[in-house]
C-alpha positions as CSV (number, residue, x, y, z in Angstrom):
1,X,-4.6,-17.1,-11.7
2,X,-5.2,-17.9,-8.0
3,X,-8.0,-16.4,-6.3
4,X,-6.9,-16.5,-2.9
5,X,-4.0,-13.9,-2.4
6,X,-3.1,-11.7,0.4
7,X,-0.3,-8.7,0.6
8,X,0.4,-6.8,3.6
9,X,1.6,-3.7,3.7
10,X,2.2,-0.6,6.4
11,X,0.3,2.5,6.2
12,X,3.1,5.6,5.4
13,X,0.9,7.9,6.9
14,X,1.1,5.9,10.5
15,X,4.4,7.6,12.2
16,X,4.3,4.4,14.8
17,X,3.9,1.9,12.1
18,X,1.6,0.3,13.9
19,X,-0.8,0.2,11.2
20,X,-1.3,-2.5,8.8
21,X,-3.1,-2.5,5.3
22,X,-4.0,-6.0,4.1
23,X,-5.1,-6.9,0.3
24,X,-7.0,-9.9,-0.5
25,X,-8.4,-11.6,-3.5
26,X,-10.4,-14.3,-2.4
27,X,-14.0,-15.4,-2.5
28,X,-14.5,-15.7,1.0
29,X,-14.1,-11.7,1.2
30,X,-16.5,-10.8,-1.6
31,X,-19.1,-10.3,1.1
32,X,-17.8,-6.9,2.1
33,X,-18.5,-8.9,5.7
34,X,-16.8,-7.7,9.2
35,X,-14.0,-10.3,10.3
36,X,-12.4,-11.3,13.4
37,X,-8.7,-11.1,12.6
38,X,-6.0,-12.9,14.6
39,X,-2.4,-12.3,14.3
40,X,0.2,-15.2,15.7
41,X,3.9,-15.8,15.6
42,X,3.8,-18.1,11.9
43,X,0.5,-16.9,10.6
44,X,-2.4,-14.4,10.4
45,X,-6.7,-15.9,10.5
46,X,-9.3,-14.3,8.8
47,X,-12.3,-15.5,10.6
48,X,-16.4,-14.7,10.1
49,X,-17.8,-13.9,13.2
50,X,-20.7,-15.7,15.0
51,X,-24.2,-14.0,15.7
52,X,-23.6,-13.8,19.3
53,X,-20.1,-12.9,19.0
54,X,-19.2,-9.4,21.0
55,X,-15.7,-8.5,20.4
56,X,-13.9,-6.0,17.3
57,X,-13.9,-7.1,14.0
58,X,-12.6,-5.1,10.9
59,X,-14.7,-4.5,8.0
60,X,-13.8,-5.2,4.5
61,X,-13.9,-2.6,1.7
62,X,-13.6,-3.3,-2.2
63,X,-10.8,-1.2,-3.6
64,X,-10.7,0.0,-7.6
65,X,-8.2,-3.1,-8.2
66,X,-11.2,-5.5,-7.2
67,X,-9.0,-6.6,-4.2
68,X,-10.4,-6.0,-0.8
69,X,-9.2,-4.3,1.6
70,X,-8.7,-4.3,5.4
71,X,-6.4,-2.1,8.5
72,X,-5.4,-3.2,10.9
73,X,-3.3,-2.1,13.9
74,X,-0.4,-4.4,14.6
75,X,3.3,-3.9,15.6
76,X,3.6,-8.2,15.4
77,X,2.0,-8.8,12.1
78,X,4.7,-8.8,9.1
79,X,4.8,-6.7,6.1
80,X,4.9,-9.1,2.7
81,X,4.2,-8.6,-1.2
82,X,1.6,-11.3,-2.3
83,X,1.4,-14.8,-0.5
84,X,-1.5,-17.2,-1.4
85,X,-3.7,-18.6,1.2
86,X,-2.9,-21.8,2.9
87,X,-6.1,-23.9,1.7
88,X,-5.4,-27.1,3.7
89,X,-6.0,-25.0,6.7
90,X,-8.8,-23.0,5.4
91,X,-12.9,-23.5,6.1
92,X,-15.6,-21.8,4.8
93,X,-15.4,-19.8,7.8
94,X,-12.1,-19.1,8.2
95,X,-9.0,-18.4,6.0
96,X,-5.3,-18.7,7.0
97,X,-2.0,-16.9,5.8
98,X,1.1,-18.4,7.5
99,X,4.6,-16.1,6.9
């Protein structure tokens, strides 16, 4: 089984679907850390933040699946079932999901 998955999905409650939840089973999230999360055109980052770093991040939660969980509010960012993690691209700072 791979351990670095990711699903988006939209929150039905959100009438603008705007918002975003995002499901992850990876190591790098077992933390329950905050994350800097940037959404681009081919792919979305996952990214620890620095001690002096001073913008929003988004905490992760654990859900009862043992996935972890994350919102976010994005009209750009896609809505997919699971996709593993592109680990070429990925540090131990940063993970990458390209769509």
């Amino acid at each position: 089984m791979n351990k670095h998955l990711i699903s988006i999905h939209p929150n039905l409650r959100d009438k603008r679907n705007r918002e975003k939840h995002i499901n992850v089973k990876s190591d790098f999230f077992k933390t329950k850390e905050e994350y800097i999360i940037k959404v681009y055109d081919d792919c979305i980052t996952f990214e620890r933040p620095t001690i002096d770093y001073q913008g929003f991040t988004h905490k992760a939660y654990e859900k009862k699946s043992g996935w972890m969980g994350l919102s976010v509010a994005s009209t750009t960012v896609p809505t997919f079932k699971t996709k593993e993690f592109d680990l070429e691209d990925c540090t131990e700072d940063i993970m990458v999901c390209y769509y």
